[in-house]
VOGUTI-581816 format. One record per atom (N, C-alpha, C): residue in one letter; y, x, z. Coordinates in pm, whole numbers, plus 50000, padded with zeros to 5 digits. Each point is the difference from the previous one (the first is absolute). Layout:
BEGIN
@residu: A | y: Y | x: X | z: Z
...
//
This chain:
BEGIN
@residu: X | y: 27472 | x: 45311 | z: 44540
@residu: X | y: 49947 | x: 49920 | z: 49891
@residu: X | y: 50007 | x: 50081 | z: 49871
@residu: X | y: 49904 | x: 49974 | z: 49913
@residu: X | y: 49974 | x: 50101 | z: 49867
@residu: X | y: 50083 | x: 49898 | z: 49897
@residu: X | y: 50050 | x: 50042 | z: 49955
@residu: X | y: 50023 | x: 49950 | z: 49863
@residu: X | y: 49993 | x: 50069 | z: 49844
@residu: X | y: 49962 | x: 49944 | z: 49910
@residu: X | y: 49977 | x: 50006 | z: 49863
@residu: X | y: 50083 | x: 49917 | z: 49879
@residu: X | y: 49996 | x: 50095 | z: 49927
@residu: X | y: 50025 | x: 49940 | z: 49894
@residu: X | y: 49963 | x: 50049 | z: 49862
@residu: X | y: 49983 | x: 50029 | z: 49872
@residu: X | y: 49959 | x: 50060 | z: 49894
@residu: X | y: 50116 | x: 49984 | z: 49889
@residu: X | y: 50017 | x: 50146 | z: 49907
@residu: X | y: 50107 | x: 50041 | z: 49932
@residu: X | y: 49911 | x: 49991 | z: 49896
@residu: X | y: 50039 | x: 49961 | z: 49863
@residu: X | y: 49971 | x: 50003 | z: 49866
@residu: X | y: 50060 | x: 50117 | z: 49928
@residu: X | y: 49914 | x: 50091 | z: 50009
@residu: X | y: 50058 | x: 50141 | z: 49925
@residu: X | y: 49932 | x: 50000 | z: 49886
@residu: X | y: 50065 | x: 50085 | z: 49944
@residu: X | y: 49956 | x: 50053 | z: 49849
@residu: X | y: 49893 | x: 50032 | z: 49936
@residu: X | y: 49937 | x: 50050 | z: 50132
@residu: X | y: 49858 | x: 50071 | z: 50028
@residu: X | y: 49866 | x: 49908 | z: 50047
@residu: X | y: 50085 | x: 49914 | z: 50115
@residu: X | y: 49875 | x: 49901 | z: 50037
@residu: X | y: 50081 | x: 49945 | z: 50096
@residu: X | y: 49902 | x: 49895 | z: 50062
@residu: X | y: 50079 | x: 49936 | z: 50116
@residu: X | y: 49984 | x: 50110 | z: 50135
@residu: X | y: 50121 | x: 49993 | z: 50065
@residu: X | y: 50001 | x: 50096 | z: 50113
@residu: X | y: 50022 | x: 49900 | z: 50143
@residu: X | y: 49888 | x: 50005 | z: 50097
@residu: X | y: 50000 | x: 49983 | z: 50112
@residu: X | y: 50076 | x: 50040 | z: 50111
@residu: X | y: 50088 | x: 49936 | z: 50061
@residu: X | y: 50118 | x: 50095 | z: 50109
@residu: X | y: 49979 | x: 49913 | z: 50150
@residu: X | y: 49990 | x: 50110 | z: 50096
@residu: X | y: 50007 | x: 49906 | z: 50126
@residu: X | y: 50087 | x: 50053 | z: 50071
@residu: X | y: 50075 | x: 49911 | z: 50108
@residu: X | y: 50021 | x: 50072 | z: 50064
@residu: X | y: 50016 | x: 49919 | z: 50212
@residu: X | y: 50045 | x: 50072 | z: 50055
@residu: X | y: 49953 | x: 49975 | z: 50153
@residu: X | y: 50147 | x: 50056 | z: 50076
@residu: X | y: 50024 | x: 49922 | z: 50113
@residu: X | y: 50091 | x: 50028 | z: 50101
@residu: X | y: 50185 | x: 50085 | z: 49865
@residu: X | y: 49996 | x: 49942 | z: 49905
@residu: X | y: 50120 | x: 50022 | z: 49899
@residu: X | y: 49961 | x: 50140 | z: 49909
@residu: X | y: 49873 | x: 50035 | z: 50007
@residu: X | y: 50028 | x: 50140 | z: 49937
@residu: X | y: 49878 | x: 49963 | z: 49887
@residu: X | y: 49970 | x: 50058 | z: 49924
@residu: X | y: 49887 | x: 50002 | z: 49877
@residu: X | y: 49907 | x: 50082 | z: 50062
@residu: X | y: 49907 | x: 49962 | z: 49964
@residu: X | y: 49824 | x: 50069 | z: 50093
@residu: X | y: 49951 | x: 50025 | z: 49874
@residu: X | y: 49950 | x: 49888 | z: 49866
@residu: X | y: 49950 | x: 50064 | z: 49934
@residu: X | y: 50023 | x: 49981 | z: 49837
@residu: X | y: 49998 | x: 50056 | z: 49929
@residu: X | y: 50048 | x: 49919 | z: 49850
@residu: X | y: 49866 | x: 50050 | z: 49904
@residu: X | y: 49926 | x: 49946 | z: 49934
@residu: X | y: 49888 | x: 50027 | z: 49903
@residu: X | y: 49981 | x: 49972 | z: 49910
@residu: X | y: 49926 | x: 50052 | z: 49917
@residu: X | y: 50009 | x: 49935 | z: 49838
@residu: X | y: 49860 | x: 49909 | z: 50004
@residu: X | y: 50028 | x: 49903 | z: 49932
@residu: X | y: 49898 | x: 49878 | z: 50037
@residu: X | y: 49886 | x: 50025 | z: 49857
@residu: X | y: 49874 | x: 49993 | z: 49960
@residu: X | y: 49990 | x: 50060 | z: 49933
@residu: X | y: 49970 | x: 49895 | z: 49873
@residu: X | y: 50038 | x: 49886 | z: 50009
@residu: X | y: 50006 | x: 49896 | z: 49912
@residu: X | y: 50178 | x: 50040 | z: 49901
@residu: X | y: 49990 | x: 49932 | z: 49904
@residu: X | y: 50116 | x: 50071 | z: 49881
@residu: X | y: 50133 | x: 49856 | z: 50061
@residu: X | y: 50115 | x: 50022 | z: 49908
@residu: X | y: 50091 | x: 50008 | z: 50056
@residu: X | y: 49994 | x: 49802 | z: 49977
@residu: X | y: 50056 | x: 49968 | z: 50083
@residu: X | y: 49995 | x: 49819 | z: 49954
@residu: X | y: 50124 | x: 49961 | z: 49881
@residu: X | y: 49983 | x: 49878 | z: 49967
@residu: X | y: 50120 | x: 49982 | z: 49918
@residu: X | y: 50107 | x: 49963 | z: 50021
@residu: X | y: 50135 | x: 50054 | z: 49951
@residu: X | y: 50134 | x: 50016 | z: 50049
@residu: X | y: 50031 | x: 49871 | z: 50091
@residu: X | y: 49979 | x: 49880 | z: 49918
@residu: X | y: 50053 | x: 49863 | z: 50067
@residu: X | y: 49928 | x: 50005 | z: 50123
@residu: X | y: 49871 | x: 50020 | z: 50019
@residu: X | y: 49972 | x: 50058 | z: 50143
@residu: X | y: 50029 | x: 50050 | z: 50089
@residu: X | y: 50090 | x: 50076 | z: 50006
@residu: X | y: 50015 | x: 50134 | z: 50056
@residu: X | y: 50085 | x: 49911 | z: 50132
@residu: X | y: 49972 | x: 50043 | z: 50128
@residu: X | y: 50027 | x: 49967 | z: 50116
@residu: X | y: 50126 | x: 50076 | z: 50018
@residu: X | y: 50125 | x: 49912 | z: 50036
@residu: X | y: 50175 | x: 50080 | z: 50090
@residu: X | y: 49949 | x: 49982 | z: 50133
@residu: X | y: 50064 | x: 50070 | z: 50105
@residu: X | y: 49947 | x: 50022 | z: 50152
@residu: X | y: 50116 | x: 49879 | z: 49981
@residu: X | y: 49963 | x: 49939 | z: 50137
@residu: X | y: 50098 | x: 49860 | z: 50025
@residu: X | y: 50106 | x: 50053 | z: 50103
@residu: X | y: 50007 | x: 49930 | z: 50066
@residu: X | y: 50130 | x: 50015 | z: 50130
@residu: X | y: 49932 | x: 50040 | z: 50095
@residu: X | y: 49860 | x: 49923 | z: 50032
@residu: X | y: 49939 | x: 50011 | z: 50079
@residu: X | y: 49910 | x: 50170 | z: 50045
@residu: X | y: 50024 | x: 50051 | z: 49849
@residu: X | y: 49923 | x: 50112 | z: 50001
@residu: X | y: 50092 | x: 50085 | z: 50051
@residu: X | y: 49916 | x: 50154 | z: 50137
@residu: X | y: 50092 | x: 50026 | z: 50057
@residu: X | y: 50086 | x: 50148 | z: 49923
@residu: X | y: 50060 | x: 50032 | z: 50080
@residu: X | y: 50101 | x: 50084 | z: 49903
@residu: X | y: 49970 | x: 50135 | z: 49986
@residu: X | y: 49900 | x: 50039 | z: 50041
@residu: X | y: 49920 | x: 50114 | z: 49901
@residu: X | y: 49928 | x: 49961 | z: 49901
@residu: X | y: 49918 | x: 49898 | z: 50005
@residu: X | y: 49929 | x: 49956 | z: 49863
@residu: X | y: 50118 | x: 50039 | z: 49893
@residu: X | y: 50138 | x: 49927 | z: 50026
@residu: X | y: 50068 | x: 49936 | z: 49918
@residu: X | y: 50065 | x: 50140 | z: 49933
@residu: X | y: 50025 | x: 50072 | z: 50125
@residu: X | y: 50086 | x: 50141 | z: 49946
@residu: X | y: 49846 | x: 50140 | z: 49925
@residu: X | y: 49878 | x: 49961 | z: 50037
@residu: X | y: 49905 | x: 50036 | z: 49894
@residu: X | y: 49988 | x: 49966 | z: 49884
@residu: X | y: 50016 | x: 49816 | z: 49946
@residu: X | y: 49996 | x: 49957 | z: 49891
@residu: X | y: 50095 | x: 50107 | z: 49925
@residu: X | y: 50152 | x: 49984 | z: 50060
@residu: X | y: 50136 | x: 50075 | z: 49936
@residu: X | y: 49954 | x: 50152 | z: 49936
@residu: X | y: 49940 | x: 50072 | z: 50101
@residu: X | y: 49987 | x: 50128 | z: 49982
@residu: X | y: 49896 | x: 50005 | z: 49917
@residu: X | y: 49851 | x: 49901 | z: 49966
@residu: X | y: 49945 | x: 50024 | z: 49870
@residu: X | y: 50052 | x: 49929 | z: 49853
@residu: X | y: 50100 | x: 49923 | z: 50061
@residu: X | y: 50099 | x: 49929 | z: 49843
@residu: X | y: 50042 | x: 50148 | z: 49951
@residu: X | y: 50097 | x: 50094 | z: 50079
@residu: X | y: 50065 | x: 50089 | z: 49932
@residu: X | y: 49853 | x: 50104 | z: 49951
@residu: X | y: 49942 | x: 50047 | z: 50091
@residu: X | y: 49903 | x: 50097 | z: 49954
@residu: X | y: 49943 | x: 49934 | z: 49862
@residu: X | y: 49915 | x: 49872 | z: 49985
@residu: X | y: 49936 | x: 50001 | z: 49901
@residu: X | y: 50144 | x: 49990 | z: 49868
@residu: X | y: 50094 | x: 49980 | z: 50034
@residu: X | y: 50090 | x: 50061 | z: 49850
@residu: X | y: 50043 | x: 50116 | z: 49984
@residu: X | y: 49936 | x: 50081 | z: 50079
@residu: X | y: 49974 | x: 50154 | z: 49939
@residu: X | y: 50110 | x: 50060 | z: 50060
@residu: X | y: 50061 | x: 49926 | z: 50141
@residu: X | y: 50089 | x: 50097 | z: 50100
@residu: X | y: 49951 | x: 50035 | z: 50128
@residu: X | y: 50101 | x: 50073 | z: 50033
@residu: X | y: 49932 | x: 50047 | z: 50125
@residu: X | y: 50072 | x: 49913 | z: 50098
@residu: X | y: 49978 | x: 49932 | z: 50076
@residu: X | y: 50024 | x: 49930 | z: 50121
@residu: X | y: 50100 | x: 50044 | z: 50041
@residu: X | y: 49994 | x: 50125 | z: 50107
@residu: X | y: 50101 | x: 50036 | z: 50091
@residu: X | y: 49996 | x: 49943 | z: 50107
@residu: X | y: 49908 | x: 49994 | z: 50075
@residu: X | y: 49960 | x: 49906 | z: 50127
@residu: X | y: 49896 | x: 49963 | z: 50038
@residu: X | y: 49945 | x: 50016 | z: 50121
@residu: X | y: 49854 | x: 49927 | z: 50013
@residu: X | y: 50006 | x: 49899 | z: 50117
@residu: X | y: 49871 | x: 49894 | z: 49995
@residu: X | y: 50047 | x: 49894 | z: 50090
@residu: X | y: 49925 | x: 50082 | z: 50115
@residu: X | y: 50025 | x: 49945 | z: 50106
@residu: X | y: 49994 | x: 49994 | z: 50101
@residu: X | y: 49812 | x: 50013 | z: 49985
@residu: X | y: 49937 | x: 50105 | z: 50044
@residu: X | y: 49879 | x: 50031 | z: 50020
@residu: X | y: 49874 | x: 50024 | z: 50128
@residu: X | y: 49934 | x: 49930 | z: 50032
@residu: X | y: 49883 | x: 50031 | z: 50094
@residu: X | y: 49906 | x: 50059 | z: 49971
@residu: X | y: 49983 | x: 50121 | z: 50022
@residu: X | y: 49899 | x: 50130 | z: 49977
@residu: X | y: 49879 | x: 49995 | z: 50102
@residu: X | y: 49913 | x: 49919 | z: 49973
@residu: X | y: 49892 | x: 49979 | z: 50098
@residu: X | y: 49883 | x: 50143 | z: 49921
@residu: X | y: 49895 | x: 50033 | z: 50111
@residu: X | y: 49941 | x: 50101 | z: 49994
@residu: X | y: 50010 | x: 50164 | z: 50090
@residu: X | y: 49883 | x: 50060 | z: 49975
@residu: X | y: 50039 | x: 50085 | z: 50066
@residu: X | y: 50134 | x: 50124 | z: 50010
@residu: X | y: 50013 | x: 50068 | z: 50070
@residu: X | y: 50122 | x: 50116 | z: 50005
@residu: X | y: 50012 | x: 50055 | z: 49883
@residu: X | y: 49876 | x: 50073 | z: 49988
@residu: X | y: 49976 | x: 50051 | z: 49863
@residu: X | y: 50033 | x: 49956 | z: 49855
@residu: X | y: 49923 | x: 49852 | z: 49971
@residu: X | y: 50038 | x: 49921 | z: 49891
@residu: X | y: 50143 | x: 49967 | z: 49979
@residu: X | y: 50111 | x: 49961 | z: 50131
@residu: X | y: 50120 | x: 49935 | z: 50026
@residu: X | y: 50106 | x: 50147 | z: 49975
@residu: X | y: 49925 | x: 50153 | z: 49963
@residu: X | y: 50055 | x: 50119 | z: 49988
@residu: X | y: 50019 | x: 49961 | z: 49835
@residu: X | y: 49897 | x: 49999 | z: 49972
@residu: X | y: 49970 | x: 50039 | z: 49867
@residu: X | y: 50036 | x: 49885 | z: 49914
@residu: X | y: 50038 | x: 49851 | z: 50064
@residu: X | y: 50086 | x: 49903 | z: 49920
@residu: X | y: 50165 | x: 49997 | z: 50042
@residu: X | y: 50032 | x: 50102 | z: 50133
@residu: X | y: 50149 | x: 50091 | z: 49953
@residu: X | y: 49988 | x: 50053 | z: 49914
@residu: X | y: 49977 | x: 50114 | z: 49989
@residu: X | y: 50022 | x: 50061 | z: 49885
@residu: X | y: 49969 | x: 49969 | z: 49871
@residu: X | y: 49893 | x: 49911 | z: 49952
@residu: X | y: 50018 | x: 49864 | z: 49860
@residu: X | y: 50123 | x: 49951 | z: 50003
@residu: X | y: 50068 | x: 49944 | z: 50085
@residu: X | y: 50153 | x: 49963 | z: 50020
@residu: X | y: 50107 | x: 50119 | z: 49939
@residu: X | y: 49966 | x: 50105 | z: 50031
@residu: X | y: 50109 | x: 50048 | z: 49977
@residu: X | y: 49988 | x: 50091 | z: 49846
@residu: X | y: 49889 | x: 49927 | z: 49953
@residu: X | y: 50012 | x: 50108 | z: 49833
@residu: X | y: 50100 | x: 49892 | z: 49941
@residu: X | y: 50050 | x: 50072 | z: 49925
@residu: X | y: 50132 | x: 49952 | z: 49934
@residu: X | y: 49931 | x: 49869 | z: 49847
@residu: X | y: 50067 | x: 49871 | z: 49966
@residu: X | y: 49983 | x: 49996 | z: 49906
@residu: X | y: 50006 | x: 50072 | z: 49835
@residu: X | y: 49897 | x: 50004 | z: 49933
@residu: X | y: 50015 | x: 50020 | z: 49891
@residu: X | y: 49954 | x: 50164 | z: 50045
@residu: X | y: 49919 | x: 50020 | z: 50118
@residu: X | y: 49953 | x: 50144 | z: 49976
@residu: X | y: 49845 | x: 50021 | z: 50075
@residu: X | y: 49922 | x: 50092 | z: 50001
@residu: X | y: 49852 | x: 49955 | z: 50021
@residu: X | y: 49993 | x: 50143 | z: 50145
@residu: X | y: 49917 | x: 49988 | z: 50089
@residu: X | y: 49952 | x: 50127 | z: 50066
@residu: X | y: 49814 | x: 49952 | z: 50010
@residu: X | y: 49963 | x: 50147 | z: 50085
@residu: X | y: 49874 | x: 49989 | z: 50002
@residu: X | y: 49889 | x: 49969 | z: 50089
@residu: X | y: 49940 | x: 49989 | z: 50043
@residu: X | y: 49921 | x: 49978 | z: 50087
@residu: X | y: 50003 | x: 50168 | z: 50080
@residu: X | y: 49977 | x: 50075 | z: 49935
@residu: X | y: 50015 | x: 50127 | z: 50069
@residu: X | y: 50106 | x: 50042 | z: 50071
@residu: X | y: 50113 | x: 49950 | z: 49907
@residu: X | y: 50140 | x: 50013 | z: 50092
@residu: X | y: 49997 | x: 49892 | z: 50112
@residu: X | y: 49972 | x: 49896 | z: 50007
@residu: X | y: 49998 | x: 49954 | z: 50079
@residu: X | y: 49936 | x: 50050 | z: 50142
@residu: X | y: 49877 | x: 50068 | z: 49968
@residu: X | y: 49906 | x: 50069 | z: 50130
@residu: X | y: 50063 | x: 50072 | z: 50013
@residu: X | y: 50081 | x: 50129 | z: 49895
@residu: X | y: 50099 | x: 50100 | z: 50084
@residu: X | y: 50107 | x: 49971 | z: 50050
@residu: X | y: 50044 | x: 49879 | z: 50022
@residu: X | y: 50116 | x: 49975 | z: 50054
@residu: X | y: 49955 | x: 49917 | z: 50139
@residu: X | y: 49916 | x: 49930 | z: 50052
@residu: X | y: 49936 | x: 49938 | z: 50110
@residu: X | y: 49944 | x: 50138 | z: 50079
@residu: X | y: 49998 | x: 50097 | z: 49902
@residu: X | y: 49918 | x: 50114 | z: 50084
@residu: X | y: 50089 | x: 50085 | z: 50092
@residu: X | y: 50078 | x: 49985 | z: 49917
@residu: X | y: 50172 | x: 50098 | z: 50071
@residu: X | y: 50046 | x: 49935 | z: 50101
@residu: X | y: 50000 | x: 49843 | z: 49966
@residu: X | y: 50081 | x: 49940 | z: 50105
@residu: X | y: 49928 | x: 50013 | z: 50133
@residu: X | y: 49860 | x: 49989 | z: 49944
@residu: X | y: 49907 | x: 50040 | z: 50176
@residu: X | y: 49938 | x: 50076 | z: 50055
@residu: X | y: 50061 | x: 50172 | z: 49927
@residu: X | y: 50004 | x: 50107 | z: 50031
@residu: X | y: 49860 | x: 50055 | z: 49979
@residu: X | y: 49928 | x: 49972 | z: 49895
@residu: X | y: 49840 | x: 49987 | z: 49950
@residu: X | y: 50000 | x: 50094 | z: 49898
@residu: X | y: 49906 | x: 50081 | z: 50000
@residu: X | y: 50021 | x: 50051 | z: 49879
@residu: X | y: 49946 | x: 49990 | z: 49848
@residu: X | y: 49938 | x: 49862 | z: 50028
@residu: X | y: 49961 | x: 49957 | z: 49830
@residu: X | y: 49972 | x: 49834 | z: 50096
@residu: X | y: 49991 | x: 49881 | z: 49862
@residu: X | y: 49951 | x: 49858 | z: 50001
@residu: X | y: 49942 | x: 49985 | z: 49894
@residu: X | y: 49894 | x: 49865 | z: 50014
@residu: X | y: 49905 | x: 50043 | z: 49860
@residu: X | y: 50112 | x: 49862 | z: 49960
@residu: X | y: 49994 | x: 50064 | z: 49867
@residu: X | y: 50057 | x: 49909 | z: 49849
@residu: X | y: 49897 | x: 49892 | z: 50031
@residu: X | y: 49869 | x: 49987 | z: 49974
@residu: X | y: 49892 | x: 49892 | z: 50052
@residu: X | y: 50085 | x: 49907 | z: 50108
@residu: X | y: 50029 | x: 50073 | z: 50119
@residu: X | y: 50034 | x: 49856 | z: 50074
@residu: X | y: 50070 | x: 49941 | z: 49975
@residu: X | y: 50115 | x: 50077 | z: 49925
@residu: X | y: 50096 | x: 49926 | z: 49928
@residu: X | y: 49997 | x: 49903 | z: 49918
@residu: X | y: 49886 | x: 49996 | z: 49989
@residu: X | y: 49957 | x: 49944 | z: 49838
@residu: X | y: 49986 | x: 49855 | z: 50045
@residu: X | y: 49905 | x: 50021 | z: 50119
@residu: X | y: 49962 | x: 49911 | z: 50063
@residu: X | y: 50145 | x: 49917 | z: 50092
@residu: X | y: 50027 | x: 50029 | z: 50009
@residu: X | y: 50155 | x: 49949 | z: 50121
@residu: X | y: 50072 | x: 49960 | z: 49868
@residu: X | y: 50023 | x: 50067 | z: 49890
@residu: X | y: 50074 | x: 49888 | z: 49880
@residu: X | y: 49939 | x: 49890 | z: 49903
@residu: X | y: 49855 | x: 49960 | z: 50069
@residu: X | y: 49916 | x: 49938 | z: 49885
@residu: X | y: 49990 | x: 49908 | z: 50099
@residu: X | y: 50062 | x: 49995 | z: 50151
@residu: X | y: 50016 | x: 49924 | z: 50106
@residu: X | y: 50116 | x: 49921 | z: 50008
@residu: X | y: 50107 | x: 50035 | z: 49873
@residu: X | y: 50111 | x: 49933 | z: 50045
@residu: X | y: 50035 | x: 49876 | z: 49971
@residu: X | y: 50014 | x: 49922 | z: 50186
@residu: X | y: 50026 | x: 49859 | z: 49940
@residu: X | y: 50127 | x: 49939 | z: 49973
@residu: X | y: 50087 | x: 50124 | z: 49939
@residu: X | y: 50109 | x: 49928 | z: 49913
@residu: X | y: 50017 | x: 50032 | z: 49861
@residu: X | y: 49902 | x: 50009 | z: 49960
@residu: X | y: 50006 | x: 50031 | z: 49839
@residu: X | y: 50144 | x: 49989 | z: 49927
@residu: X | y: 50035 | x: 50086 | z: 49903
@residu: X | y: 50102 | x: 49963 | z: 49951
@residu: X | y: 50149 | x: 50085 | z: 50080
@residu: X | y: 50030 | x: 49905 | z: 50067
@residu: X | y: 50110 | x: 50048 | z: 50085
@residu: X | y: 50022 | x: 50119 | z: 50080
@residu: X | y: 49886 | x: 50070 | z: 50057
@residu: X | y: 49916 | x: 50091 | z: 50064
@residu: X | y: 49982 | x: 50028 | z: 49864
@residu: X | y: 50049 | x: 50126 | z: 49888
@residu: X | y: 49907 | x: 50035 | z: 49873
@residu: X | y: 49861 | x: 50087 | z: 50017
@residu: X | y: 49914 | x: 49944 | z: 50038
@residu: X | y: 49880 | x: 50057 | z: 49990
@residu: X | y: 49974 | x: 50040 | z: 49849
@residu: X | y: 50012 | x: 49899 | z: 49883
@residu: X | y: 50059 | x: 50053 | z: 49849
@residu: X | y: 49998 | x: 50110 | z: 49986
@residu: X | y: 50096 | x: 50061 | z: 50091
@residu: X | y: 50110 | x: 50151 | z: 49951
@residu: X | y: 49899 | x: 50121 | z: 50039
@residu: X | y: 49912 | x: 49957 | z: 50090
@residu: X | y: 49926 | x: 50131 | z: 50024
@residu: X | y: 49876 | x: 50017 | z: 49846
@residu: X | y: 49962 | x: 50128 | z: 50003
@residu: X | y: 49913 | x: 49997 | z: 49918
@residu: X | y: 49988 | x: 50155 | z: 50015
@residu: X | y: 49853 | x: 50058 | z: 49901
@residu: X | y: 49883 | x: 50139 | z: 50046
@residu: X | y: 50113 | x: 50079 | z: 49972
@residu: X | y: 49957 | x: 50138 | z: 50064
@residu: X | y: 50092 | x: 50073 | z: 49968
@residu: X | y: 50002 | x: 50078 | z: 49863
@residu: X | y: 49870 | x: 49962 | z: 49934
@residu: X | y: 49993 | x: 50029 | z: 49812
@residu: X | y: 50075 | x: 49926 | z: 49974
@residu: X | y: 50037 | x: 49899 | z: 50041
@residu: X | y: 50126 | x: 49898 | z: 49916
@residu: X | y: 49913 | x: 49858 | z: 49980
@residu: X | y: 49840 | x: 49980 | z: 50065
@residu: X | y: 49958 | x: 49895 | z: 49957
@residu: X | y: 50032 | x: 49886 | z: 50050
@residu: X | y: 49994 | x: 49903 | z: 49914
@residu: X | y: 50010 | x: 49865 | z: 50090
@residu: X | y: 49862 | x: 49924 | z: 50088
@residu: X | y: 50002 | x: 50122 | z: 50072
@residu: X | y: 49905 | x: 49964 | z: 50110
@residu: X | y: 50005 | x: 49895 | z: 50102
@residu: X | y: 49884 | x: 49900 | z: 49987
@residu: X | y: 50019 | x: 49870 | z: 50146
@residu: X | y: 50098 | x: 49905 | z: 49984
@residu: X | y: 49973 | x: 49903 | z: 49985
@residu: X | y: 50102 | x: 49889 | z: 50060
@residu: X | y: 49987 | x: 49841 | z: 49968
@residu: X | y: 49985 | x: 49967 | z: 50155
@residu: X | y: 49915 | x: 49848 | z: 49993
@residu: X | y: 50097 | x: 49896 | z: 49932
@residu: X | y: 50031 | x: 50044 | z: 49931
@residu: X | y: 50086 | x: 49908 | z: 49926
@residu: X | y: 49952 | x: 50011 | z: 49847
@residu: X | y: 49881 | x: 50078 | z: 49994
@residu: X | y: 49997 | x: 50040 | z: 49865
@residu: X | y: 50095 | x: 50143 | z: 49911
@residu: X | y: 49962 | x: 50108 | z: 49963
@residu: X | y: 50012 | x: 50096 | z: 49910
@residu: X | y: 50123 | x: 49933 | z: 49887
@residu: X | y: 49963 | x: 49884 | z: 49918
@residu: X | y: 50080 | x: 49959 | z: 49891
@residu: X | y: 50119 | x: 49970 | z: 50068
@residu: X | y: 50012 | x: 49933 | z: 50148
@residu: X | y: 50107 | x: 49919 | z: 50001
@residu: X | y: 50035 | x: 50152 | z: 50087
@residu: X | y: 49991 | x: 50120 | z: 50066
@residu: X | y: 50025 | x: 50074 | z: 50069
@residu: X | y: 50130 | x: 50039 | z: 49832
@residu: X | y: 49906 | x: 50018 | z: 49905
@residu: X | y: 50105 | x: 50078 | z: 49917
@residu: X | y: 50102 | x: 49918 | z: 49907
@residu: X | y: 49991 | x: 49855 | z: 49993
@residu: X | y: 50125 | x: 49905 | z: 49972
@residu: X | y: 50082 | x: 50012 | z: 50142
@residu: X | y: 49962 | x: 50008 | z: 50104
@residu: X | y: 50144 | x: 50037 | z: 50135
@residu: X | y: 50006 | x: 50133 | z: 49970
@residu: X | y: 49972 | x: 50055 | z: 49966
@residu: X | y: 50043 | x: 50167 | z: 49975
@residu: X | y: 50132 | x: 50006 | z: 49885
@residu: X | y: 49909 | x: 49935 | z: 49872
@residu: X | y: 50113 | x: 49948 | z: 49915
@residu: X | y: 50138 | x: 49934 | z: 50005
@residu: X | y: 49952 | x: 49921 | z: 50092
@residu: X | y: 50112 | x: 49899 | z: 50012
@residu: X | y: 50108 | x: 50084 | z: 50057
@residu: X | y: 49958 | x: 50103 | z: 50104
@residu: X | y: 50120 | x: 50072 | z: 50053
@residu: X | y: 50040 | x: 50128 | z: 49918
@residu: X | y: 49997 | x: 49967 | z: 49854
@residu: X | y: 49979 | x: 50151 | z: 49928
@residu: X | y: 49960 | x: 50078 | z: 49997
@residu: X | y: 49875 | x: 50011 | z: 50062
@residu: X | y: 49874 | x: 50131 | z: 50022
@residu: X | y: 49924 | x: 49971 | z: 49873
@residu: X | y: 50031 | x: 50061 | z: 49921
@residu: X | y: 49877 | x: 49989 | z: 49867
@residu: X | y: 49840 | x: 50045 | z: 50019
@residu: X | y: 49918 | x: 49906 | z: 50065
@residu: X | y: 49841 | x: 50046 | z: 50028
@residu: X | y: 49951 | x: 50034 | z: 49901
@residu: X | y: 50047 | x: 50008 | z: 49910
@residu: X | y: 49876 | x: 50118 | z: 49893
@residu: X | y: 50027 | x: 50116 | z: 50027
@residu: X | y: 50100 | x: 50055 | z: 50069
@residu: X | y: 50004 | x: 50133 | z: 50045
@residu: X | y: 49910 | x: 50052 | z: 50131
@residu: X | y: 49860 | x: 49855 | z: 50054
@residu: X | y: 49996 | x: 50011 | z: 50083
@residu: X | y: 49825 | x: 50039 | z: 49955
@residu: X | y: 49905 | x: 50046 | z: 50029
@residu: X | y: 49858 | x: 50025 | z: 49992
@residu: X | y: 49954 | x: 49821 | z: 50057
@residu: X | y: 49907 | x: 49998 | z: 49914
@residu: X | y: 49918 | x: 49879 | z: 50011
@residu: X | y: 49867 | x: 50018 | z: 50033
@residu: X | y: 49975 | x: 49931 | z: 50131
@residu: X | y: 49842 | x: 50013 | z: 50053
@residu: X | y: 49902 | x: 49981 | z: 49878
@residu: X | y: 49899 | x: 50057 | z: 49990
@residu: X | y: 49879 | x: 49980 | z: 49910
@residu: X | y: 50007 | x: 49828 | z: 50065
@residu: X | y: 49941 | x: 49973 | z: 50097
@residu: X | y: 49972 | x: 49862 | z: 50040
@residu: X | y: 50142 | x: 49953 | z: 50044
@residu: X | y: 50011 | x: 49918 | z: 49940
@residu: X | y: 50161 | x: 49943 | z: 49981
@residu: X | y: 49945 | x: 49845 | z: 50101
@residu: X | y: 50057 | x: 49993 | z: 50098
@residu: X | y: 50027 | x: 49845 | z: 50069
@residu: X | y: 50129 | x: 49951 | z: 50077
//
């Protein structure tokens, strides 16, 4: 059975599901944030990854780092489920690249190059936004290249974890 529920962030309302106890997908909804007295608590009933996701975006959106992730279902192919390990494992409060990313999938499978492109594509795929920092990747000029969450809000989560994005190149076409 799927279950849902929606987080009132800072940014917008965020969509979270999840299936068999683990989180499948969390998204930014693209309507703005509702008003506070609104704002939905997971009940009793909600199960206990929702509940330990709510926790882990309470601390993140006050500008800490978690220290924990809930319990996750990485649906997709080999490839994509590579390349949202290693989104897992960039550290908060620090950025890598899409290129590093292809040279490091390339080593592990004894290849001698991966295109940055597929990469691009396998992190513009990820259905755990957020938690999974798809965020953290960006061009290897330093731009804030891609992200279905929107460019502005890519560089307020950049911020938020002390990455100052004006140090970062800005697409001519900004979305």
């Amino acid at each position: 059975m799927e279950y849902r529920t929606e987080y009132d962030s800072p940014l917008c309302v965020i969509t979270l599901l999840a299936e068999d106890g683990a989180l499948t997908a969390l998204h930014f909804n693209r309507r703005e944030r509702r008003v506070a007295a609104s704002k939905r608590e997971p009940t009793p009933e909600t199960p206990p990854v929702l509940r330990e996701t709510v926790r882990w975006l309470d601390i993140y959106f006050r500008g800490r780092n978690p220290g924990f992730t809930p319990n996750l279902l990485i649906r997709g192919t080999p490839f994509r489920r590579a390349v949202c390990r290693i989104m897992l494992a960039i550290p908060y409060g620090e950025t890598t690249t899409y290129g590093a990313i292809a040279e490091r999938i390339a080593a592990e499978r004894g290849i001698p190059r991966m295109s940055a492109q597929a990469v691009g594509g396998a992190v513009g795929a990820n259905p755990i936004s957020l938690i999974i920092p798809c965020h953290r990747v960006i061009g290897k000029n330093g731009s804030l290249t891609g992200y279905g969450g929107g460019l502005d809000r890519k560089a307020k989560l950049l911020e938020l974890e002390g990455i100052k994005s004006g140090t970062f190149f800005w697409p001519k076409k900004r979305g």
